[in-house]
KETI-94396 format. One record per residue (C-alpha): residue number from 1; residue in one letter; chain; x, y, z. Coordinates in nm, 2 decimals. Each point is the difference from the previous one (the first is absolute). Last residue first. Layout:
BEGIN
@k: NUM	r: a	c: A	east: X	north: Y	up: Z
...
END
This chain:
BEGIN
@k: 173	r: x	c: A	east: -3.13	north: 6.12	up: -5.08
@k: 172	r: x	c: A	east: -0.31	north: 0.06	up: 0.22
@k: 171	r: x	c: A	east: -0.11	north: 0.32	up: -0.22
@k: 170	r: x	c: A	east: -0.01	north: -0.24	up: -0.29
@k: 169	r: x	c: A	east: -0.36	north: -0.11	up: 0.18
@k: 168	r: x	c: A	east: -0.10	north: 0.33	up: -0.03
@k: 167	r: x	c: A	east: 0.08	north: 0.01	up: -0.34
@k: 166	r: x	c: A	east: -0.21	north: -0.28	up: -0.08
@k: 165	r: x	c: A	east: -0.30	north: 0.11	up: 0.17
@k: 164	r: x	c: A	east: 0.01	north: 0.34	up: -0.16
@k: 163	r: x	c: A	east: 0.00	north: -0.20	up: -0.34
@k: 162	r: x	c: A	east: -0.29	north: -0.20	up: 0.08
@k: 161	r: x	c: A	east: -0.19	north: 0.26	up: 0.11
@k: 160	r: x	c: A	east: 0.06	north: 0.22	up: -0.32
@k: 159	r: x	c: A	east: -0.10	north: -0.29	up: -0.22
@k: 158	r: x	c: A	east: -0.23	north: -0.24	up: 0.25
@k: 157	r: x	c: A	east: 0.10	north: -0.18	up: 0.32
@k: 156	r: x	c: A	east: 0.23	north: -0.22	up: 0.11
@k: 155	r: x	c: A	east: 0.38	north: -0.09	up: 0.06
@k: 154	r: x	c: A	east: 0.10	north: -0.26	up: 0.22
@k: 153	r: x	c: A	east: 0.32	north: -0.01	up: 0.14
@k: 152	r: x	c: A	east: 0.31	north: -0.29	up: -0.02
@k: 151	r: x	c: A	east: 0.31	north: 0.00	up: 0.16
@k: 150	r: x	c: A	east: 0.19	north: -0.30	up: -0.17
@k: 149	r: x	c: A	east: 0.12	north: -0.37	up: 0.25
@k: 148	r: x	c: A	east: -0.02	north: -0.21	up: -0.31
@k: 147	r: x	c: A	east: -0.32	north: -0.13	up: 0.11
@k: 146	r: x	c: A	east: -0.14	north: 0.26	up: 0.09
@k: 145	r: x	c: A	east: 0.00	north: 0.11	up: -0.39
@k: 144	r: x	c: A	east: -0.12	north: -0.37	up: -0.07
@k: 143	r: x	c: A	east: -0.29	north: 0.05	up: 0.25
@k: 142	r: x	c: A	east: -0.14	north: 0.34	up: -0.16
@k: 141	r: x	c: A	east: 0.03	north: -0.15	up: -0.36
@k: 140	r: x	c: A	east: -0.18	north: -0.28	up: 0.08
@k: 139	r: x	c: A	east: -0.28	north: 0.21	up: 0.15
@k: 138	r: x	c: A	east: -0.01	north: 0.21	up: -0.31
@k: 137	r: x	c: A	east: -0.04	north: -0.37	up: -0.17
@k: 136	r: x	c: A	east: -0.25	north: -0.07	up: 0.17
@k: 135	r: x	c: A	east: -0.19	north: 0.29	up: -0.04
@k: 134	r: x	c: A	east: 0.04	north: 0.02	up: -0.38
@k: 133	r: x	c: A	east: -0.11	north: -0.37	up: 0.01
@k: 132	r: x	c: A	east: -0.35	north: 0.07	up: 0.15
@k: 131	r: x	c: A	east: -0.07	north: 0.23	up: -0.27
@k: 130	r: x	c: A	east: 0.24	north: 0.12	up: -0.25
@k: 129	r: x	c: A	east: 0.25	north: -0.15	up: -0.17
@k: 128	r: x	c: A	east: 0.12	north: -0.03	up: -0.34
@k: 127	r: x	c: A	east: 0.13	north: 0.36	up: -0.11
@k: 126	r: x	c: A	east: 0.17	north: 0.03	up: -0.33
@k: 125	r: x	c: A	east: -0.24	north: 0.06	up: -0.24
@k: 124	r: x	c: A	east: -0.18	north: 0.25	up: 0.24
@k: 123	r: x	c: A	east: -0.26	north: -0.05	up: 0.28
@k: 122	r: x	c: A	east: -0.06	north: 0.25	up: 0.28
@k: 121	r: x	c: A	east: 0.02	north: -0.11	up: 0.38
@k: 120	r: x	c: A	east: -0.20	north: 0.27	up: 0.18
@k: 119	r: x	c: A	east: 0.23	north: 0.18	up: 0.26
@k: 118	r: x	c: A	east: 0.03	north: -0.08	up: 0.36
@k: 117	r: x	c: A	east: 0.22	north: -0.30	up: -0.11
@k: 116	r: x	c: A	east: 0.28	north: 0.14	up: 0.24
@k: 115	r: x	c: A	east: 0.32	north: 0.17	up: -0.20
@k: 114	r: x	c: A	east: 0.30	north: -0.20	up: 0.18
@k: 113	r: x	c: A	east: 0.26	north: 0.25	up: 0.07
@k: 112	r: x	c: A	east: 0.33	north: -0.19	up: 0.05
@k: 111	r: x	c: A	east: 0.29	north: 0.16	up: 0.23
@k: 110	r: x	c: A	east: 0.36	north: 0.01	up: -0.04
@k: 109	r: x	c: A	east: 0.06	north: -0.27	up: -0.22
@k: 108	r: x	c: A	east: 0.28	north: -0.24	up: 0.03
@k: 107	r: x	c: A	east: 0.14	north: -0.14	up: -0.35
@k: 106	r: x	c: A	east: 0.21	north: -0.32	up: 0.10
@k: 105	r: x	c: A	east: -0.27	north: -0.16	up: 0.17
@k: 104	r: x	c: A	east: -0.27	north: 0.03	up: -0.28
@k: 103	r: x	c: A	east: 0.33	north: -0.15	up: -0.24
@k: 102	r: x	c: A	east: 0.04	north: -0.27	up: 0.20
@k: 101	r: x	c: A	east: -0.38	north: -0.11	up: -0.01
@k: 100	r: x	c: A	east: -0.02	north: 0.04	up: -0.38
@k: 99	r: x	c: A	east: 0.33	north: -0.20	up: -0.04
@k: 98	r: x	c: A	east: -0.12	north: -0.39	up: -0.02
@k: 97	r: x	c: A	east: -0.30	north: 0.15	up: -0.21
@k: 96	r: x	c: A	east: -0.34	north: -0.04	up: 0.12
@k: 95	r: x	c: A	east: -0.24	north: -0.30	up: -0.06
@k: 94	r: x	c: A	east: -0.39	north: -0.05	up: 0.01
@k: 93	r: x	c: A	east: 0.02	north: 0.15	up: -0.39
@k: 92	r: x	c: A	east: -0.33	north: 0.26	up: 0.04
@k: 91	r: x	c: A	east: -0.04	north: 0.02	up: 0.38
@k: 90	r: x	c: A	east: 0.43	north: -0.04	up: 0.10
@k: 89	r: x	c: A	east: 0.11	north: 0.19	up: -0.26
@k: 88	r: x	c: A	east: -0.25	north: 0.27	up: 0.07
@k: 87	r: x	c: A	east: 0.11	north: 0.01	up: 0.38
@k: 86	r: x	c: A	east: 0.37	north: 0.05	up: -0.09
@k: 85	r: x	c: A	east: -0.11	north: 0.30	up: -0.22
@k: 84	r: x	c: A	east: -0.24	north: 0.17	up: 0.21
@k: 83	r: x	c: A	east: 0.34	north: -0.02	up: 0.26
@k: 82	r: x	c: A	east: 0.24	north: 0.10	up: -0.27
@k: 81	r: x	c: A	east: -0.13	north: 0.30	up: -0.02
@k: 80	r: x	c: A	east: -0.29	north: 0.30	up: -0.11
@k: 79	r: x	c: A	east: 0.01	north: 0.35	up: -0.09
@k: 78	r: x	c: A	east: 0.34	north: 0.10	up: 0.11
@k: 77	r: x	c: A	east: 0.08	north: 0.31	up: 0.21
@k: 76	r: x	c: A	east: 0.35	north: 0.11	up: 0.07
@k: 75	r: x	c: A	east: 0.05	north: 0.26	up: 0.23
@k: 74	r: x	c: A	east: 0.30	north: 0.24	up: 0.13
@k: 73	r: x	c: A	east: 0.16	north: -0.06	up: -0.36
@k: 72	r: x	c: A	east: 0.34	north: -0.21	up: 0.00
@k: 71	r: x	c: A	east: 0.00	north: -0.01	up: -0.37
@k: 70	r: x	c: A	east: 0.12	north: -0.38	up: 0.01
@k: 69	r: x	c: A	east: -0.33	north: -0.07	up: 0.18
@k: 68	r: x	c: A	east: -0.20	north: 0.07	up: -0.34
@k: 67	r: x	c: A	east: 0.23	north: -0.28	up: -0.19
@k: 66	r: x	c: A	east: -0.06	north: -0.28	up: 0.27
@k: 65	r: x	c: A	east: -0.35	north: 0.11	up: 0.01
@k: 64	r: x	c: A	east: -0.02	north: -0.09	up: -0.40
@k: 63	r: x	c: A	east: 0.19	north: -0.32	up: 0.03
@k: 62	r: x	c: A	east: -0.11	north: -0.17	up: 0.26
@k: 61	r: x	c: A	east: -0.39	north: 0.07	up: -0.15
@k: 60	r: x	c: A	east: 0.18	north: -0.08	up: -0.32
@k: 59	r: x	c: A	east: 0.08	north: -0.34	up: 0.16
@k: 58	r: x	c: A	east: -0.37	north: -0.08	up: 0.09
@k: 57	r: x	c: A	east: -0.15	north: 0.06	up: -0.36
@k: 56	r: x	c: A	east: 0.22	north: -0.23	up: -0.16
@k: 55	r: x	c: A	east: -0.04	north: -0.21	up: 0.27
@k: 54	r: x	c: A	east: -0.37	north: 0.03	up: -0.07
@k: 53	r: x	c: A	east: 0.01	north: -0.02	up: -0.37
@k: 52	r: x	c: A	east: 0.17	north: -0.35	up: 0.07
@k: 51	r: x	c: A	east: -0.29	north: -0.14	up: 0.21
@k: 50	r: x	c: A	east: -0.26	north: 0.10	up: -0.29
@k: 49	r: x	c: A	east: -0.21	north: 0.30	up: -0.13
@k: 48	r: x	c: A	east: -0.29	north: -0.03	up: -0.23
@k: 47	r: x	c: A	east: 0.02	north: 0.05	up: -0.34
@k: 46	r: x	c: A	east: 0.12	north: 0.36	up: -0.25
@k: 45	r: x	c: A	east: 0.21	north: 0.08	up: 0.31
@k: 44	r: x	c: A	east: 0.05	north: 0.38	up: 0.00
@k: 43	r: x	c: A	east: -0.28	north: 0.09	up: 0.30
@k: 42	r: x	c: A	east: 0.19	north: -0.26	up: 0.16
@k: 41	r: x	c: A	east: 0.34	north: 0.18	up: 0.03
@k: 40	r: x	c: A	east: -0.19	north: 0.37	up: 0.07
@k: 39	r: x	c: A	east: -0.18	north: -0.18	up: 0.29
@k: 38	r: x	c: A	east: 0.30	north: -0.15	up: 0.13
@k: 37	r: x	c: A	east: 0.17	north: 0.28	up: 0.02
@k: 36	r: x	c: A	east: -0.13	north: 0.21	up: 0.24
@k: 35	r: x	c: A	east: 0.13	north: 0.31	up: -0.05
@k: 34	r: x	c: A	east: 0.35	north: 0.10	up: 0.24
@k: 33	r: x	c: A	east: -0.03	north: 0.33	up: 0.09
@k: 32	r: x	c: A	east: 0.24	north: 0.34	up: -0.03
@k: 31	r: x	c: A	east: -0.04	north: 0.22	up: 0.27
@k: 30	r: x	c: A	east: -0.12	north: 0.37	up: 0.06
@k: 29	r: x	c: A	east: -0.16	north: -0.11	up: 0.35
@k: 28	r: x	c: A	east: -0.33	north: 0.08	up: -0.13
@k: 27	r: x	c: A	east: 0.04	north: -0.14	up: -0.32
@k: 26	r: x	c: A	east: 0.11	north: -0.33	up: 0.09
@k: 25	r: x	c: A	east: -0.28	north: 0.01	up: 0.28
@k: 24	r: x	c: A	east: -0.27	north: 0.06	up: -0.29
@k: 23	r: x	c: A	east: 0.17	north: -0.27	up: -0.25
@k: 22	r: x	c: A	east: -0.02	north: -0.25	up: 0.30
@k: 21	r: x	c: A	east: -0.36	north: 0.06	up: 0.08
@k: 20	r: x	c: A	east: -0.12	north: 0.01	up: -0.34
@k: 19	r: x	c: A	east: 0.19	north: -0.33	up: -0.08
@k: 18	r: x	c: A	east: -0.12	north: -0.19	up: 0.33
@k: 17	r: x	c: A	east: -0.36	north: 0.11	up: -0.04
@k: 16	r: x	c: A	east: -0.14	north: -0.29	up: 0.15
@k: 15	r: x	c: A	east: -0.14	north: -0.21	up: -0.35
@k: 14	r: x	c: A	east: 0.21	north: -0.31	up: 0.06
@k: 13	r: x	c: A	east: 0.09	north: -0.07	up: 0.41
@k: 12	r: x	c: A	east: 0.28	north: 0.21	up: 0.16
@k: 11	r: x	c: A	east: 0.31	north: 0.14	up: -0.07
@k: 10	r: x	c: A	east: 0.21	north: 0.35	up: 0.05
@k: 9	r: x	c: A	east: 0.38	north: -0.09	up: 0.04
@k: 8	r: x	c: A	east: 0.19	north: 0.30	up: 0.22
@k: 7	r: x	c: A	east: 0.40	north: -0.06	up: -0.04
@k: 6	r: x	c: A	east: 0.19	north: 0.30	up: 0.25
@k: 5	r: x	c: A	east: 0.30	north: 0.11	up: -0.20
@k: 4	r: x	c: A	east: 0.30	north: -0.10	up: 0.14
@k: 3	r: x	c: A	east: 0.20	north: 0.34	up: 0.07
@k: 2	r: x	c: A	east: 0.12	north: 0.29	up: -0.16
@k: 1	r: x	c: A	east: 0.38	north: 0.09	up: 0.06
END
């Protein structure tokens, strides 16, 4: 009988590799990844995004790592989480859903790798902050993952470098 697979979210601040990083460990390990998906949701919207596109956003996060833990793999990676969500309802709208927080707790993950800003911050159509607010709200990200009690490790460097550091961090699992 396979076990619980072990749930590794990679997250950090816009424009820190998160999607190459995850894509490279899925593919290392053999595993099936969960995208980021609220980038492919807002790169649909023909306006700007509101409060309900982030619930809508937030409960296929649930939903797609809910359906990739069913497979019982030995790893699970997921590019991005609830947490980045959470703190974007609460910078863009000033309020969360009653449920958000509940849901955070109810779906324990393993270990977070936070991609450190060490890379240049690149502009796309989606992307709205670099600067001074990308680190603050790397730092945000940081304290609301201690918040909720999650093993956290920073992962830095370039490419290759980048990638080696992420796996030995996985190493501690």
């Amino acid at each position: 009988m396979k076990t619980e697979s072990k749930i590794i979210v990679i997250t950090g601040a816009e424009s820190t590799g998160k999607s190459a990083l995850c894509e490279w460990l899925a593919n290392h390990f053999q595993v099936p990844f969960v995208p980021e998906f609220a980038r492919i949701y807002v790169e649909k919207l023909n306006r700007h995004y509101n409060y309900n596109d982030l619930e809508i956003i937030a409960r296929k996060q649930i939903q797609q790592l809910s359906e990739l833990k069913k497979e019982k793999l030995p790893l699970v990676f997921a590019d991005t989480w609830l947490i980045i969500t959470q703190i974007w309802f609460e910078e863009v709208f000033d309020r969360v859903p009653d449920w958000l927080e509940s849901a955070i707790r109810k779906n324990p993950i393993d270990l977070f790798l936070v991609c450190d800003t060490d890379l240049p911050w690149e502009p796309d159509p989606v992307r709205e902050n670099g600067g001074e607010k990308r680190l603050y709200l790397q730092n945000r990200y940081i304290e609301t993952i201690k918040k909720y009690g999650f093993r956290y490790k920073i992962v830095r460097g370039k490419n290759e470098e980048r990638f080696q550091d992420a796996l030995q961090h996985l190493e501690s699992l």
